[in-house]
RODO-2510 file (C-alpha; in nm, 4 decimals, decimal comma):
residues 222
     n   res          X          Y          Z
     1     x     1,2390     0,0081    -2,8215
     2     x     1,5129     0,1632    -3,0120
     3     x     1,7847     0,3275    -2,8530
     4     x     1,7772     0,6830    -2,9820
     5     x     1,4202     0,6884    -2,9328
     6     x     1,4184     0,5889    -2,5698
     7     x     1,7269     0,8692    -2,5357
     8     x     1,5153     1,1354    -2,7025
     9     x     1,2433     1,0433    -2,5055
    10     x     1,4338     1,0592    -2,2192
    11     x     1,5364     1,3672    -2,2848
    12     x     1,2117     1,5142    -2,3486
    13     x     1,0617     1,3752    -2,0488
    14     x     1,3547     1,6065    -1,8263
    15     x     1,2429     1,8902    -1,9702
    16     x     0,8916     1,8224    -1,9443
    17     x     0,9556     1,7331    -1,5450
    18     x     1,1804     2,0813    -1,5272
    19     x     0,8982     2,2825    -1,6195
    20     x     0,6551     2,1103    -1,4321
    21     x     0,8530     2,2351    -1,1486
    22     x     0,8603     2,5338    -1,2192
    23     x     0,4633     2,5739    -1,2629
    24     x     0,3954     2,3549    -0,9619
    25     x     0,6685     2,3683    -0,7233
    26     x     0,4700     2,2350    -0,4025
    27     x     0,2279     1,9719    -0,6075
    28     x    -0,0099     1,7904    -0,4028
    29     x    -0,3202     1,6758    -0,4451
    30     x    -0,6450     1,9135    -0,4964
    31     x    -0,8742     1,6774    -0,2653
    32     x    -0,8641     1,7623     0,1307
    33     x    -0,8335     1,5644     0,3817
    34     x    -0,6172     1,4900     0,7283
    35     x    -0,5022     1,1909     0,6982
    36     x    -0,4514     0,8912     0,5354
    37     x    -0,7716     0,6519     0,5441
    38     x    -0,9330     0,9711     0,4617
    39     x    -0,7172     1,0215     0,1694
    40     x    -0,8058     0,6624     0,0594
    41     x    -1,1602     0,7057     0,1148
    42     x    -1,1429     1,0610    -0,1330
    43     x    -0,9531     0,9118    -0,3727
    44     x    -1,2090     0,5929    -0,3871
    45     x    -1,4883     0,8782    -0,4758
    46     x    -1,2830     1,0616    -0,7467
    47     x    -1,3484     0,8181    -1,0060
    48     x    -1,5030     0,9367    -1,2385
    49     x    -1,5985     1,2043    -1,0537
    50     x    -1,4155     1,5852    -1,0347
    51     x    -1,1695     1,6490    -0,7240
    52     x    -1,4101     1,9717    -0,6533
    53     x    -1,7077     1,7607    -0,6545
    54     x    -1,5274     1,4689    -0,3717
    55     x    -1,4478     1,7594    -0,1749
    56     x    -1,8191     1,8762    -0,1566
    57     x    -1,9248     1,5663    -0,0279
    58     x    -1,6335     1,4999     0,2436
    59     x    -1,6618     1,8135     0,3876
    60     x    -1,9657     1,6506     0,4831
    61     x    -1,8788     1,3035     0,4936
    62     x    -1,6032     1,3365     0,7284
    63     x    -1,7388     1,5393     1,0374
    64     x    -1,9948     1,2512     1,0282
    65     x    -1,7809     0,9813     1,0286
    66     x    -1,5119     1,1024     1,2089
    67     x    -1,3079     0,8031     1,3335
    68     x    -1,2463     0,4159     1,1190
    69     x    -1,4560     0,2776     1,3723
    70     x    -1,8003     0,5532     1,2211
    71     x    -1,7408     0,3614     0,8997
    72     x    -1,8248     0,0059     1,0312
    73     x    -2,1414     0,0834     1,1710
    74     x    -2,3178     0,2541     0,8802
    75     x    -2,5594     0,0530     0,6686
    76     x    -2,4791     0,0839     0,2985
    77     x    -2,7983     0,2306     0,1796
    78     x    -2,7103     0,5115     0,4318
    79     x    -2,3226     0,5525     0,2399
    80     x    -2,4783     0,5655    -0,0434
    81     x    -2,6994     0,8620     0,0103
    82     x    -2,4315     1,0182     0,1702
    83     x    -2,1473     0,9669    -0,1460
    84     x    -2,4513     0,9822    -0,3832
    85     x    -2,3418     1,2845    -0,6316
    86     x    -2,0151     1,1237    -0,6502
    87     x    -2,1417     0,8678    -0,9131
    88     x    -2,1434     0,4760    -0,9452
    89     x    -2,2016     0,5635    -0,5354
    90     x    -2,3287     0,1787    -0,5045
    91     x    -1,9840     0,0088    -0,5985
    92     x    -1,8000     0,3066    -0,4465
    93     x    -1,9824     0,2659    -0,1324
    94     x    -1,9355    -0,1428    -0,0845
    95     x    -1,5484    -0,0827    -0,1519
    96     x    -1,5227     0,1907     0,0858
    97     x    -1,7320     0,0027     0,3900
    98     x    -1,5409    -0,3180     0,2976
    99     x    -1,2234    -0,1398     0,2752
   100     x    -1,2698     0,0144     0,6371
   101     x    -1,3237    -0,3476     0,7608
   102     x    -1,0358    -0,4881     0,5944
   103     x    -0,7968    -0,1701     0,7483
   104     x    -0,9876    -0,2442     1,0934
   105     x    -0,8977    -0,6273     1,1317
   106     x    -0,5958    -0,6817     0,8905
   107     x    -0,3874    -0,3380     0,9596
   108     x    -0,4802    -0,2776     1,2774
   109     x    -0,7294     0,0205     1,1612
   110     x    -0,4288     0,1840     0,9678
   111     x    -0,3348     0,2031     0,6246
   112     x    -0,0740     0,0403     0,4750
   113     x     0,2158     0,1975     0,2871
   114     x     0,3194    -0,0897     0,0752
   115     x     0,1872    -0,1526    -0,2829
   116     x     0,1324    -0,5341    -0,2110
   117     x    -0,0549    -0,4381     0,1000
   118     x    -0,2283    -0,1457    -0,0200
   119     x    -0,3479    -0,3605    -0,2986
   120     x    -0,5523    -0,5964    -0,0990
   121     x    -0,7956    -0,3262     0,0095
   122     x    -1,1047    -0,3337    -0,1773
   123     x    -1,1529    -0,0234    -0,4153
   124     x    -0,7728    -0,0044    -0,4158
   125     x    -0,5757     0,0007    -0,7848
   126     x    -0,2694    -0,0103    -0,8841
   127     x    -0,3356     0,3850    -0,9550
   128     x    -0,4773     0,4927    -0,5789
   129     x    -0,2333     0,3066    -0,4288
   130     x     0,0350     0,5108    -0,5830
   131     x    -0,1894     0,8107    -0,4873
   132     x    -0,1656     0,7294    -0,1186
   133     x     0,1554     0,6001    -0,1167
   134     x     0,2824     0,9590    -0,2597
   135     x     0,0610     1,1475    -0,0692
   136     x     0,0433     0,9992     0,2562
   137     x     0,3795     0,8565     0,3000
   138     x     0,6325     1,0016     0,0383
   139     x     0,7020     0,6321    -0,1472
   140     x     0,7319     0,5577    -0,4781
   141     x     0,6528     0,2473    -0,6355
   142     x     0,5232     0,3535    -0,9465
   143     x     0,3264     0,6142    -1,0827
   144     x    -0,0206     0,6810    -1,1120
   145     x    -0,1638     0,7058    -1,4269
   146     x    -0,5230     0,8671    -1,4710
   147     x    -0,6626     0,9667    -1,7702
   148     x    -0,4351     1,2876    -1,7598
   149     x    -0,1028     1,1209    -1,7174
   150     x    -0,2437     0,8433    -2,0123
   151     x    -0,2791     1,1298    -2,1924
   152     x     0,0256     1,3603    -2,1907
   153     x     0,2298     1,0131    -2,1752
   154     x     0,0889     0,9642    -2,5625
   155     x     0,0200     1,3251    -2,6365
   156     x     0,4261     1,4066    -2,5760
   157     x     0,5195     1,0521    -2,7455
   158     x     0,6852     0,8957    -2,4020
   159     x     0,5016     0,5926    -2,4774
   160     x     0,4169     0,3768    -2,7601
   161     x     0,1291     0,1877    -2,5568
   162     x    -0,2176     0,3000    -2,4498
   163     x    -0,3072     0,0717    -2,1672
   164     x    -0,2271     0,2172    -1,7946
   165     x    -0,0025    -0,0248    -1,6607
   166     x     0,1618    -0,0581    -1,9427
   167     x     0,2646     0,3482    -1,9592
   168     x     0,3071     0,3492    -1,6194
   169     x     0,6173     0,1324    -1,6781
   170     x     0,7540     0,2835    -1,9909
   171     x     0,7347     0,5945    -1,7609
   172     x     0,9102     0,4570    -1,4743
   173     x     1,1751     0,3808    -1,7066
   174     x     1,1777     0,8077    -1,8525
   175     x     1,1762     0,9831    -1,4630
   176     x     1,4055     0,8772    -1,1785
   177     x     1,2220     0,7021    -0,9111
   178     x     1,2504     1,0336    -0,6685
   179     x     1,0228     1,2564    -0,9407
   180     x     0,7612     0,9364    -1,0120
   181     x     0,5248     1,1157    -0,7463
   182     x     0,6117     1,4549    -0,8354
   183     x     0,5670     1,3813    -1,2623
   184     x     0,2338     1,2028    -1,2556
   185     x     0,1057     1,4493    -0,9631
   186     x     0,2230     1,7630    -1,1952
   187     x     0,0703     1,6392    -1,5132
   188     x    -0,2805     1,6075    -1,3500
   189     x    -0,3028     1,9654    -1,2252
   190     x    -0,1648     2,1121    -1,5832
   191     x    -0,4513     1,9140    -1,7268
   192     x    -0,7047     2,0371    -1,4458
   193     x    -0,5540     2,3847    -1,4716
   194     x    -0,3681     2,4221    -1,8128
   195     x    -0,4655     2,1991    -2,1066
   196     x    -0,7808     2,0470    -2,0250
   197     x    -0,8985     1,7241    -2,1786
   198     x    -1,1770     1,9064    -2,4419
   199     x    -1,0285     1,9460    -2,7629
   200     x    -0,8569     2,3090    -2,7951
   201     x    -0,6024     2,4836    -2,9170
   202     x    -0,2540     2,4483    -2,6772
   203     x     0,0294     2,5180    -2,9278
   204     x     0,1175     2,7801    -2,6554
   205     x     0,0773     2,5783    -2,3604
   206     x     0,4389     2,5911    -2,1380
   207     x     0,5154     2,1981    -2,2266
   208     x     0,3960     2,1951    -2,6086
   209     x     0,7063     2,4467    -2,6425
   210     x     0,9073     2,1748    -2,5738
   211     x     0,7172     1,9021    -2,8075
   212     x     0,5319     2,1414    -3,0694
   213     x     0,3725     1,8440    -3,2219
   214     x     0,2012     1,8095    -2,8908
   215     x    -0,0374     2,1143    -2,9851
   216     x    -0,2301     1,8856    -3,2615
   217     x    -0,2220     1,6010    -3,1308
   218     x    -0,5795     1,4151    -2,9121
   219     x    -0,5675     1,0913    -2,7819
   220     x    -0,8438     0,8832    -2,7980
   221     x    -1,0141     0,7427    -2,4770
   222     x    -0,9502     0,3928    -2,3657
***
């Protein structure tokens, strides 16, 4: 990448992660929960799926399986009505159950907090495992990218590349390490709360004021 455009980027991305903090000072994610496999198994349901919708069905879900050990005695046809509204609840549900077995006999029924770890969960990406890492135990790794981050990383020009990974990375290279939680959290509650993804007008929106071009410009999906 050339130089200038990796300091003006650089540059951009600061003031983008300034006024994030100013709009979102105590960031964390919308889904509830009380502790980490919980976390895991909420952020498993959000895909595809809205954070209001997950929290629907584990207010639910979790006061009937309150414990690991409620998660390894359920048949999957029963999951699966329970998660059902989520979407794509059969895949969702044979990641989660396999997921609780893999936490029960390789982690000694708790979640890990390293990437390599948290990576040989079923149901676990690159991008939940940065969720739960943040969430649950303050690391950083790397940064989640969703469609939200994908798309402010190309609508703001931080990135030349429209595969995940691949932005995560140019990303990591923009925000110090400490802010990789913080910046990727940020961005997907101003695009839940302040620039949704439906095409609109947001040449007013608090971080196209930094990049005006920002306000014409709609990635396309993957």
């Amino acid at each position: 990448m050339n130089l200038n455009i990796f300091k003006t980027r650089k540059q951009r991305a600061k003031k983008m992660l300034i006024e994030l903090k100013n709009l979102f000072p105590n960031t964390k994610t919308m889904l509830v929960y009380t502790n980490s496999w919980e976390l895991l198994v909420s952020v498993v349901l959000s895909a595809q799926c809205t954070d209001k919708r997950v929290n629907m069905v584990t207010q639910m879900l979790f006061k009937k399986y309150k414990k690991l050990d409620d998660y390894l005695k359920v048949s999957q046809e029963e999951f699966e009505k329970d998660i059902f509204s989520t979407g794509f609840y059969r895949n969702k549900a044979k990641n989660i159950l396999a997921a609780a077995k893999i936490v029960k006999n390789n982690f000694n029924g708790k979640v890990p907090h390293t990437m390599d770890e948290l990576l040989t969960i079923p149901g676990v990406a690159r991008k939940t495992a940065n969720v739960i890492q943040g969430q649950a135990f303050g690391i950083s790794e790397g940064m989640a990218v969703d469609t939200h981050v994908r798309r402010f990383a190309i609508k703001f020009d931080l990135t030349n590349n429209t595969n995940p990974v691949k932005i995560e990375k140019d990303l990591m290279e923009l925000v110090p390490q400490e802010d990789w939680h913080f910046f990727s959290s940020s961005l997907v509650r101003y695009g839940q709360e302040i620039c949704p993804a439906n095409k609109h007008s947001c040449e007013t929106h608090p971080l196209s004021k930094i990049y005006p071009k920002a306000g014409n410009i709609w990635p396309k999906s993957k």
